[in-house]
N, C-alpha and C positions, 0 to 999 in steps of 0.2 A: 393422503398421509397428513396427519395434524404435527406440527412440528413444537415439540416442547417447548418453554420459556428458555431453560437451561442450553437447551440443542440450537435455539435460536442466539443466544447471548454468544455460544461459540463461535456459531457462525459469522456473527457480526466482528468480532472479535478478528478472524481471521480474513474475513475481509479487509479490513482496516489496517492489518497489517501486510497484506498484498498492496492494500493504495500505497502505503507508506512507503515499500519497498519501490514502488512503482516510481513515486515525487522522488524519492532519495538518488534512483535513477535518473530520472531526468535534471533533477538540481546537478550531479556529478559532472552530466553531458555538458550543462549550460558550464560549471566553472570550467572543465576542459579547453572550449571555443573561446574561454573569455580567455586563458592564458594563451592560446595557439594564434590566437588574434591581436 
């Protein structure tokens, strides 16, 4: 399967916003531990 520029640029796209969810996630945990601490 050759994957288009356009199909690729999405991909990427929603990658980065899985990372981002992901850090937004774990920044949330960390300020949680720092007040519960």
């Amino acid at each position: 399967m050759q994957i288009l520029p356009q199909q690729s640029c999405l991909i990427n796209i929603l990658l980065q916003a899985g990372l981002r969810q992901k850090v937004d996630e774990i920044i949330k945990n960390k300020m949680k531990r720092r007040i519960m601490f």
